[in-house]
C-alpha positions in Angstrom: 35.9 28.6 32.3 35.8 27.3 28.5 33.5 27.1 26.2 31.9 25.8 24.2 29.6 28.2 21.3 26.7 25.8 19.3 25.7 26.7 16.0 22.4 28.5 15.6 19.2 26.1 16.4 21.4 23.2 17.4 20.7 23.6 21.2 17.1 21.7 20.9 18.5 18.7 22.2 20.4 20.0 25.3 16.9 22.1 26.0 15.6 18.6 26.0 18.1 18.0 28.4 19.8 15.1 26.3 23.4 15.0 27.5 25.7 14.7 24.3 26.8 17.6 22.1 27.9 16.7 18.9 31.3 18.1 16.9 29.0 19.1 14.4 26.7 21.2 16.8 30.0 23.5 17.3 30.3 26.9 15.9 33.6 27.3 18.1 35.5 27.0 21.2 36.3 29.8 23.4 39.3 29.2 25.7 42.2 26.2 25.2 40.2 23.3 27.5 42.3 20.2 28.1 40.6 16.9 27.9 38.3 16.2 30.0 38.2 19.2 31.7 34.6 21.4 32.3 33.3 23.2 30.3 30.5 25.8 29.4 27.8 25.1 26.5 26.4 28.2 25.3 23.8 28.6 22.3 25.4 30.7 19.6 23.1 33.6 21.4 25.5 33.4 24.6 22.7 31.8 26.7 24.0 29.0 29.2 22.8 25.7 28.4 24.6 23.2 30.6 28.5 22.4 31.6 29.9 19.7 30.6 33.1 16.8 30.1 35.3 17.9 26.9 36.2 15.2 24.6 38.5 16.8 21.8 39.0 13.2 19.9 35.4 12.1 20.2 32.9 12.6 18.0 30.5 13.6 21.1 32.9 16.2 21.8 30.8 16.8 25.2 29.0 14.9 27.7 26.8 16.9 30.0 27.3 17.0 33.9 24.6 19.5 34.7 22.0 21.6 32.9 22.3 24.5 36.5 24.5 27.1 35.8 24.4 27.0 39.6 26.1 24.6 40.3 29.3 23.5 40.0 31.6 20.1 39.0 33.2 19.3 42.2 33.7 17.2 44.8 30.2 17.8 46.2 28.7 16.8 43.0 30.4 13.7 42.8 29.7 12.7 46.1 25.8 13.7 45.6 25.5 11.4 42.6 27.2 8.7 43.6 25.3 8.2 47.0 22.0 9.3 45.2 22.6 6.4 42.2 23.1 3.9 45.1 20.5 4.6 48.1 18.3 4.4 44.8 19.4 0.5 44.1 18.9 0.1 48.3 15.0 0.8 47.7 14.6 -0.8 45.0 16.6 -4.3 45.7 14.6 -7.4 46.4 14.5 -7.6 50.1 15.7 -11.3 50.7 19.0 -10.1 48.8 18.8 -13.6 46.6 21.9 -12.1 44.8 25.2 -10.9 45.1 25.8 -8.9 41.9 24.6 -5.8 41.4 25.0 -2.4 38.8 25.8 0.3 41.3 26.1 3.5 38.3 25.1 3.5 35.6 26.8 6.3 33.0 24.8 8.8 32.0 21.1 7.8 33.6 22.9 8.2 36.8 24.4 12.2 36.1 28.1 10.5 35.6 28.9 10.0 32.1 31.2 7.0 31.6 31.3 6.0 34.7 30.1 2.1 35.4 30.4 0.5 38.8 29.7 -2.9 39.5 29.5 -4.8 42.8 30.4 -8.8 42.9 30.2 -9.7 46.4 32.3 -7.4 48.5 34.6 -6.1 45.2 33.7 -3.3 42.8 34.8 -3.7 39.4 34.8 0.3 37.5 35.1 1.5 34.6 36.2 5.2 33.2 35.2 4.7 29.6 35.1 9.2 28.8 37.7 11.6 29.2 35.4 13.4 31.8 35.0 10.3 34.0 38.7 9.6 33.6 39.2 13.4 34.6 37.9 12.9 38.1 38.8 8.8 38.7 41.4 9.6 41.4 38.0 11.2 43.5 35.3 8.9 41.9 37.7 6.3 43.6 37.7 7.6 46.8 34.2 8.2 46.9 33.5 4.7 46.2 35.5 3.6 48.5 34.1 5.3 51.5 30.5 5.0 50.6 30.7 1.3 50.2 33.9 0.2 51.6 34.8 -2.7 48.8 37.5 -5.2 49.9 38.8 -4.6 46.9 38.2 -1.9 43.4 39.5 -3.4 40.0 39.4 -1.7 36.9 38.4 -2.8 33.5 38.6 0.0 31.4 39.5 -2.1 28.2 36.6 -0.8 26.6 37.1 -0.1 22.8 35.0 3.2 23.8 38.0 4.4 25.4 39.7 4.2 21.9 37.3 6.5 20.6 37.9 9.1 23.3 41.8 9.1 22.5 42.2 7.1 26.3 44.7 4.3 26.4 42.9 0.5 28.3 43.8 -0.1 31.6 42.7 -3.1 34.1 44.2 -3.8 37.6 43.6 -3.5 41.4 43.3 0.2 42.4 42.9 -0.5 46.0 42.1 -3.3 48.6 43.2 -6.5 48.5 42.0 -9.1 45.8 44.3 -12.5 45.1 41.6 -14.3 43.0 41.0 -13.0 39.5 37.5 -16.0 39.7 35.0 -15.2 42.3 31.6 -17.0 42.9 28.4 -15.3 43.0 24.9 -15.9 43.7 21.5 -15.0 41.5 18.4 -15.9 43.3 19.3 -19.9 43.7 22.1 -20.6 40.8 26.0 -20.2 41.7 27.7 -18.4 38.5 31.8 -18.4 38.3 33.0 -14.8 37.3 36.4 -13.9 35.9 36.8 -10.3 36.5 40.2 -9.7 35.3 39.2 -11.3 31.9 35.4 -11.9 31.0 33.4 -9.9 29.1 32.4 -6.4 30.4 33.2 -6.2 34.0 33.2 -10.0 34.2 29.3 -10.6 33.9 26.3 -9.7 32.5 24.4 -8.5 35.2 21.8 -6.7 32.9 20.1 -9.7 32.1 19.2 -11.2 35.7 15.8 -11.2 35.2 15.4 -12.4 32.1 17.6 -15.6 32.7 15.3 -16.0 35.3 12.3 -16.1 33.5 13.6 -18.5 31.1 13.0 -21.3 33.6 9.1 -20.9 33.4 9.8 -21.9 29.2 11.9 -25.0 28.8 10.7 -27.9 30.6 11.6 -30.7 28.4 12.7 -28.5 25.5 15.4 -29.3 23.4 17.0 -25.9 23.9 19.6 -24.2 21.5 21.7 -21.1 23.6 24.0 -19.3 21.3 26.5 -16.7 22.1 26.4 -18.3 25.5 29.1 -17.4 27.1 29.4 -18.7 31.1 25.9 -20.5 30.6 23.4 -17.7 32.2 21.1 -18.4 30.5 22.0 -22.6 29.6 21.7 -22.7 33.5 18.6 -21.6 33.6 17.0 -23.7 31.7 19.1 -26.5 33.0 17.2 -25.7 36.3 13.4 -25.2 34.4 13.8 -28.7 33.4 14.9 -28.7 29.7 15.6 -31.9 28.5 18.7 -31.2 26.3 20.5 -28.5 26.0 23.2 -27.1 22.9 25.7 -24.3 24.1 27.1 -22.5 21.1 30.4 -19.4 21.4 33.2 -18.0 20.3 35.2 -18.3 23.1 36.3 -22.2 24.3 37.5 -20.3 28.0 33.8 -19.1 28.6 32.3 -22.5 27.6 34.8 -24.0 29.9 33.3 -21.9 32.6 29.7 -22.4 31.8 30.7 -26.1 31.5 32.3 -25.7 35.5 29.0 -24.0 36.9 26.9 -26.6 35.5 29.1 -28.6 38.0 29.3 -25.9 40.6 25.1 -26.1 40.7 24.8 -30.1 40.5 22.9 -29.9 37.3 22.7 -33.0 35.0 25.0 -32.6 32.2 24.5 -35.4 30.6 22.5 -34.0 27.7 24.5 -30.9 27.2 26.6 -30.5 24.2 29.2 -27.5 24.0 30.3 -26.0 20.2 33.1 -23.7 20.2 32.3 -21.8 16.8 31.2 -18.9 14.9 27.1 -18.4 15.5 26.2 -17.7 12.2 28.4 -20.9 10.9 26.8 -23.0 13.3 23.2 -22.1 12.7 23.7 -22.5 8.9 25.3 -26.2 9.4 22.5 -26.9 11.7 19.5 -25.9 9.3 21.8 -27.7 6.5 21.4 -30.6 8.4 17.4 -30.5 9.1 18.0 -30.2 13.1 14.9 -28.7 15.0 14.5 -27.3 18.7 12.2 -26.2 20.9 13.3 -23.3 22.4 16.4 -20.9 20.7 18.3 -18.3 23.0 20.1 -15.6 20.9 21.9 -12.9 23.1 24.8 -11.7 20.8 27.7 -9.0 21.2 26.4 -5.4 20.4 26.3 -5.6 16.6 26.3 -1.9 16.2 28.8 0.2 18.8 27.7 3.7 17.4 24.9 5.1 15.3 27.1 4.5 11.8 27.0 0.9 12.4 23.5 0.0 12.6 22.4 -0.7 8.9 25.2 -3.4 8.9 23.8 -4.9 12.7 20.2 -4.8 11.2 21.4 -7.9 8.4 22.8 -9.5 10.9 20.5 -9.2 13.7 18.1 -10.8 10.5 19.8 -13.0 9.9 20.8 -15.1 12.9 16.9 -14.4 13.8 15.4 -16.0 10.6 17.7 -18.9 10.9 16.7 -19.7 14.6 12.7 -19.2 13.2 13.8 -21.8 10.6 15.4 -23.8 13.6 12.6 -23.8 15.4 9.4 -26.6 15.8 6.4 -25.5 14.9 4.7 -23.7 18.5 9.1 -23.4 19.4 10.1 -20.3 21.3 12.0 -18.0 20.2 14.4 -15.7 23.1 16.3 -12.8 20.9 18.2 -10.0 22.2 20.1 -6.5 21.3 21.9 -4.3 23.4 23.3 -1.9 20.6 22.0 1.7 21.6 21.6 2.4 18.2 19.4 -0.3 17.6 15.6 0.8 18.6 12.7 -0.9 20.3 11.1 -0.5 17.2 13.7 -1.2 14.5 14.6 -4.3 16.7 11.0 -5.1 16.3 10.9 -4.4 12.5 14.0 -6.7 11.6 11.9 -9.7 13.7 9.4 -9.1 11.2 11.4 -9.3 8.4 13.2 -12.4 9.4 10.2 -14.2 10.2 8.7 -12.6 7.1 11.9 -14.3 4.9 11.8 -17.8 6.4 8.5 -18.1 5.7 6.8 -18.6 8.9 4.1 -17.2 11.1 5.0 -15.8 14.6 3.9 -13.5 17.2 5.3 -11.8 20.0 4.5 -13.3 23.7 6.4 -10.6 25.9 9.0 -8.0 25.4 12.1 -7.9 28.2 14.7 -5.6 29.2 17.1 -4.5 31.1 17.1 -5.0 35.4 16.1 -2.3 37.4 19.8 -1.3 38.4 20.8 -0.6 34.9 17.7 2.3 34.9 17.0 4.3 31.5 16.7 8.0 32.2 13.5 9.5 30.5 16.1 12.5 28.6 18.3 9.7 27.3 16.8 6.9 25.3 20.4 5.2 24.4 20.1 4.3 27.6 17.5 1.5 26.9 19.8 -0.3 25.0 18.5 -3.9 25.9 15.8 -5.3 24.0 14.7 -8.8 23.8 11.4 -10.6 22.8 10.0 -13.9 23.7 8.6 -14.6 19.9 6.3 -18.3 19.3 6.7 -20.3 16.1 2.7 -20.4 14.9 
C-alpha cells in the first residue's frame, strides 16, 4: 500500500485523531497512489498512524478513514458505517416522525469523508464532494440502496469543494425512478416545496429544523425582517408564530418564488408580506438610509468563508450585515444571526457580534445560542464539524 511519510512532530493532530493531513505535514510519498485511492500515514519515525483517502490536488492532501492498522477500507467498512450513521438517527428521531427530511451521513463525524446523504421523503439526494468518497460511490451507492431502499438516489455533487479536489460537478438520477425535480415535504406542521435538482445544497437546509422552529415562540406581532431567505424557512415560521408583517429579502427571484408558493401551500396570510429580490447588504443600507425599524431581524447568510484563508474577509462581513440589523432593530428587537463557515468559531462568531454591536452604538446581550439538528452531529475529534452557529441577541 502507499504512503504517505509526515514531517517530524507534525503527527500531533492525527494522534488526536483529527482526520485531515495537510500538504505541508508531508515529508514524502512512498509508492505512485492514484487519486483517491488508500493510503498509509506514517510519522517520519515509520510508526502507523492511520490510512486514509489521497487527494493529490487538494490542499488536505488526506482524509482519514481509520486510525486501526487492523483494519481495512473495504466493503465491510462501508457497509459498517453507513448502517452505524443511520440506526444512530433511528434512536435519536422524534418518535411521532413530524418530518419527512432528514441528514442520513454526515462527512467526516460519521467515518466517511465527503460523503453527505440526505433523505426527502422516500428519495436520497448524495453527494461525493472528495476524491476518496468519489473513489468508492459505485459501492456507497449500492449500500444505500439496500439499507434504505430509496425510490429514487439523485446526485448533487455541484459542490465548488469538488473543484478543489480536481473532481468535475455532476447531478442526475443514479437509480430509481424520480419524474418530479419539486417534491413536498413536511417539518413538524409546515409543508416546504423542495427543488432537488436545483436548490441550494441538496435542495434544503435541513440543518436548521430546529431553529426555524423555535422562531415561532419570538414574533407574535413583530414586524419581522428575514434576509437571505431563500424558500421562506424561517419567513414561515414566523408567519405561523403570529408576526404581524413580514419582509423577505434574497438573491435569487426563483427561491422567493417558492417561499412565496409555500406561504400558499400552508394557508398563511400573505397579505403583509413583502418580497425584495436584492443584494443583502444593499438592502439593509437603503433600509437604515431610510430610518425603517423592526422587531425581529433573521440573518442566515451563505458561508462567507469556504476554507480557513477566507475568514478575515467573512469576519467584515459577518460585522457588517450584523451591526446594520442592530441599527435596524427597535429598542428590546431581536436579533436571529447565523454562520455556517467551519472556519468561523463559536468564539470568533461571538467576538464579531460584539464588535458590531460595539460599532452601532448599542447595548445587547445574548438570550440563547443554537445550532445545528441532531442528525448533522459534531464528532468530539473534529470541531469543523460544528460549523453552525447562531445567537438569539436582544436590542437593550
Amino acid at each position: 500500500m502507499p504512503e504517505i511519510i509526515l514531517k517530524k512532530g507534525r503527527e500531533k493532530s492525527l494522534i488526536r485523531h483529527h482526520p485531515w493531513i495537510f500538504s505541508g505535514s508531508v515529508a514524502r510519498i512512498s509508492g505512485s497512489p492514484i487519486s483517491g485511492e488508500t493510503i498509509n500515514i506514517l510519522s517520519d519515525e515509520g510508526q502507523f498512524l492511520a490510512r486514509a483517502a489521497y487527494s493529490p490536488f487538494s490542499k488536505i492532501v488526506a482524509r482519514v478513514w481509520t486510525w486501526e492498522e487492523k483494519q481495512e477500507v473495504n466493503n465491510s467498512y462501508f457497509y459498517e458505517k453507513i448502517t452505524k450513521a443511520i440506526e444512530m438517527r433511528k434512536s435519536f428521531r422524534d418518535q411521532d416522525y413530524s418530518y419527512t427530511a432528514i441528514r442520513l451521513l454526515h462527512g467526516e463525524s460519521d467515518g466517511l469523508p465527503g460523503v453527505i446523504l440526505d433523505q426527502y421523503n422516500d428519495i436520497c439526494v448524495i453527494q461525493f464532494l472528495t476524491t476518496g468518497a468519489e473513489f468508492w460511490r459505485d459501492l456507497i451507492i449500492e449500500i444505500v440502496n439496500s439499507v434504505r431502499t430509496p425510490r429514487a438516489i439523485f446526485e448533487r455533487s455541484d459542490s465548488d469543494v469538488r473543484k478543489l479536489e480536481g473532481l468535475e460537478q455532476r447531478i442526475g438520477l443514479l437509480s430509481g425512478i424520480m419524474n418530479e425535480n419539486e417534491i413536498i415535504i413536511k417539518e413538524f406542521d409546515l409543508k416546504y416545496i423542495v427543488d432537488i435538482a436545483n436548490g441550494h445544497k441538496t435542495g434544503f437546509y435541513i440543518d436548521q429544523r430546529e431553529n426555524r422552529k423555535r422562531i415561532r415562540n419570538l414574533t407574535r406581532n413583530c414586524r419581522v425582517l428575514d434576509c437571505f431567505s431563500y424558500t421562506g424557512g424561517f419567513a414561515l415560521n414566523a408567519l405561523a408564530g403570529g408576526a404581524s408583517s413580514l419582509t423577505l429579502v434574497d438573491s435569487s427571484g426563483l427561491a422567493l418564488s417558492i417561499a412565496s408558493r409555500n406561504v400558499t401551500l400552508n394557508n398563511l396570510d400573505a397579505q403583509n408580506i413583502q418580497y425584495y429580490t436584492q443584494d443583502v447588504f444593499q438592502f439593509l443600507r437603503g433600509q437604515r438610509d431610510r430610518g425603517e425599524v423592526y422587531d425581529i431581524v433573521i440573518l442566515d447568510p451563505p458561508k462567507f468563508a469556504p476554507t480557513i484563508l477566507q475568514v478575515e474577509r467573512a469576519s467584515r462581513g459577518y460585522k457588517d450585515i450584523n451591526l446594520l440589523a442592530l441599527k435596524l432593530l427597535n429598542p428590546g428587537g431581536i436579533l436571529v444571526t447565523f454562520s455556517c463557515s467551519g472556519g468561523v468559531s463559536d468564539d470568533l462568531f461571538q467576538k464579531i457580534l460584539a464588535g458590531a454591536a460595539l460599532d452601532a452604538g448599542v447595548a445587547a446581550m445574548i438570550l440563547e445560542r443554537l445550532h445545528q439538528g441532531f442528525d448533522h452531529p459534531i464528532a468530539m475529534n473534529f470541531p469543523e464539524s460544528a460549523y453552525l452557529k447562531g445567537f438569539i441577541i436582544k436590542k437593550m
